[in-house]
C-alpha positions, 0 to 999 in steps of 0.5 A: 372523225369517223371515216369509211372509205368505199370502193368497189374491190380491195384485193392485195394480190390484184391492185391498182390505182384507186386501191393504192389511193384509198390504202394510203390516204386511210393509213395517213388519216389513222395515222392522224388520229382519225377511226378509219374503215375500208368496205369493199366488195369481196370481188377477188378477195373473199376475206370477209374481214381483216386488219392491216396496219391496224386499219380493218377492212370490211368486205361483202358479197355482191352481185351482178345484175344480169342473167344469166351469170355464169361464174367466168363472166362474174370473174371478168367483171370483177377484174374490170367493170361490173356494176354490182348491187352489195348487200348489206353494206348499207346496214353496215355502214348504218350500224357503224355511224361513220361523220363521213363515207368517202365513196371511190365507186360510181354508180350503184355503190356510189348511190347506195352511198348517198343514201346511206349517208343522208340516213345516218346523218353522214356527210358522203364525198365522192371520189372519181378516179379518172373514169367520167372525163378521161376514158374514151367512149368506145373504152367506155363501152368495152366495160359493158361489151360482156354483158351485151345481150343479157338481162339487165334485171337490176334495171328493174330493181333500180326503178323500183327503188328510186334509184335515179343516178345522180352521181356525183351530183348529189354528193356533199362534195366531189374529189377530182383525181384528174385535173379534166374532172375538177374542170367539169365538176368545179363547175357543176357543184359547189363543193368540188377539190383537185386532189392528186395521187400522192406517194409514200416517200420515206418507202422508196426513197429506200429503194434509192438508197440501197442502190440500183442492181442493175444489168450495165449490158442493157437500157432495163426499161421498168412499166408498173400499172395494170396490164390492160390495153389503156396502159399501151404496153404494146408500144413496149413490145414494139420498141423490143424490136427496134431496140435490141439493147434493152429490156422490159419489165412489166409489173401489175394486176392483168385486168385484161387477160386477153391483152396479155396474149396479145402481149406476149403473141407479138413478143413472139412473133418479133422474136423478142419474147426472151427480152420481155418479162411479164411478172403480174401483180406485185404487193403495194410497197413489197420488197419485189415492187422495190425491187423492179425500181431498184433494178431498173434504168428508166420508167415508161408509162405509155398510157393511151389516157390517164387521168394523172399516172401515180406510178410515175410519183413512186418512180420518181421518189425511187429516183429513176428517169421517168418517160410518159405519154403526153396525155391527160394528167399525166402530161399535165403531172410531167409539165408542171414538174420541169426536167422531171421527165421526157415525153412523147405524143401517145402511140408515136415510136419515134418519140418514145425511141429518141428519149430512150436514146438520149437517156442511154447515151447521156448519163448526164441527162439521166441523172439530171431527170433523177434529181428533178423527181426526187425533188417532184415527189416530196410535194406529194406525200400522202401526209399532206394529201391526207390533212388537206382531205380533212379540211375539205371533209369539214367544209362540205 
């Protein structure tokens, strides 16, 4: 089978989510024989062209449809938001012929998509990562906030060729992260899956077994996600405070830039700047990512909304206590995994406060919490993912 995955940026050094879904289910399907293309805009990566692990990637210039556009406001959406018209992907994905374009994107992408498939004979599936049932709407209206009062030119372009936005209604099928969308959308099409994220658990189970290098002297606290006000890593912050026998380190891309400063202004002003590690983005599967697993004592995701929470299943395949914010997915994620991890209720101190205590003062309850989600994360290897997937690409 020929399978062309779709998103809006593939970017090494910046990565997130979606990125880390759409890399490792490709690798599993080449992995499973299948001939597997990624195509991406070259929105901070302007490598036009590579191959990694034997998968090729494919990227292509895009463009925001907004005047004027000055080359800062283009990076800001590149980072987060943004909804680009992209040249010649349609005519490559056309020369190409893929059986199915699995499209990760909404909107322009996802219709240039759609239509790409029914002219080419291809079936075209749809992914939604958390974005249509999950994130807020004053969120959601954030995205756009730095477009607020440009030209929309692209609007008339749209109109002009038809394009009329029913995403994902028109898809062949639809694939839900989050168990939120496939509510909605199990309903509305007859062809939708609960797919979850999943986890390479051969890669971090090694960064269980060379051992933790851990600072005994301290609770070490590890959050792996992008550094963006979704994330709440100012309740970590915060807790720096009310905890002065821990640490915090916080890996992953800056989607908000000016989240970071308010990070790291509010580290300072309660004085514990010295105890907080703000180490940007680390490459998917690196030495440094497992490293951060290796050195740390306990995992915290305090997420205002997340449609599931994949770091938590690379946590938990590294063997660490996990601590979550009980909301969306990732509730739903640590109750279906019982004595896998400890939650609290978004935004309240107090929980998150008395978890970390316990698992400080009950090495018995930690190491508890680690043998439960060693056992968590098997059912999620990206394998498995990947041969459901397939059936469900032969179904549609």
């Amino acid at each position: 089978m020929k399978i062309a995955h779709v998103l809006r940026r593939l970017s090494f050094a910046d990565w997130g989510g979606t990125e880390q879904v759409v890399w490792n289910i490709a690798r599993a399907q080449l992995a499973e024989g299948h001939d597997v293309r990624i195509y991406a805009t070259n929105a901070l990566c302007a490598v036009p062209r590579e191959v990694r692990d034997g998968l090729e990637i494919v990227r292509f210039k895009h463009v925001y449809p907004w005047w004027p556009m000055p080359r800062k406001l283009a990076a800001e959406l590149d980072l987060k938001g943004g909804n680009p018209f992209v040249p010649g992907l349609g005519r490559a994905l056309k020369a190409w012929k893929p059986d199915v374009i699995h499209c990760h994107a909404m909107a322009r992408i996802a219709e240039l998509c759609m239509r790409t498939a029914k002219k080419c004979g291809a079936k075209c599936i749809v992914s939604l990562h958390g974005g249509n049932a999950n994130v807020p709407q004053a969120e959601a209206t954030s995205l756009m906030a730095p477009t607020r009062g440009l030209l929309p030119w692209g609007k008339a372009l749209d109109y002009a060729m038809g394009w009329v936005r029913r995403v994902p209604d028109d898809a062949d099928g639809v694939v839900c992260v989050g168990s939120d969308e496939y509510e909605i959308y199990s309903r509305r099409m007859a062809h939708a899956m609960f797919l979850p994220n999943g986890v390479d658990v051969p890669l971090f189970e090694k960064a269980r077994r060379e051992g933790r290098c851990r600072d005994a002297s301290a609770l070490n606290v590890v959050c792996v996600a992008r550094i963006d006000a979704q994330k709440n890593q100012m309740m970590l912050v915060e807790a720096l405070a009310r905890n002065p026998g821990m640490n915090v380190r916080l890996a992953g891309p800056v989607t908000q830039p000016q989240y970071r400063e308010e990070l790291e202004k509010r580290a300072q002003e309660l004085g514990v700047a010295s105890r907080l590690a703000i180490l940007g983005a680390l490459e998917p599967g690196s030495e440094a990512l497992l490293a951060e697993y290796r050195r740390a004592d306990v995992f915290v995701l305090p997420s205002r909304h997340e449609p599931f929470g994949i770091v938590v299943l690379e946590a938990w395949a590294a063997g660490l206590p996990v601590v979550a914010s009980n909301v969306g997915g990732l509730g739903r994620l640590c109750a279906a995994h019982e004595g896998a991890a400890l939650v609290f209720e978004p935004g309240d101190g107090a929980m998150l406060d008395a978890a970390l205590a316990d698992l400080r003062e009950n090495p018995a309850r930690a190491d508890s919490l680690s043998a439960n989600a060693v056992a968590a994360a098997k059912e999620y290897d990206w394998r498995v993912l990947a041969r459901k997937l397939e059936e469900f690409y032969r179904t549609a």
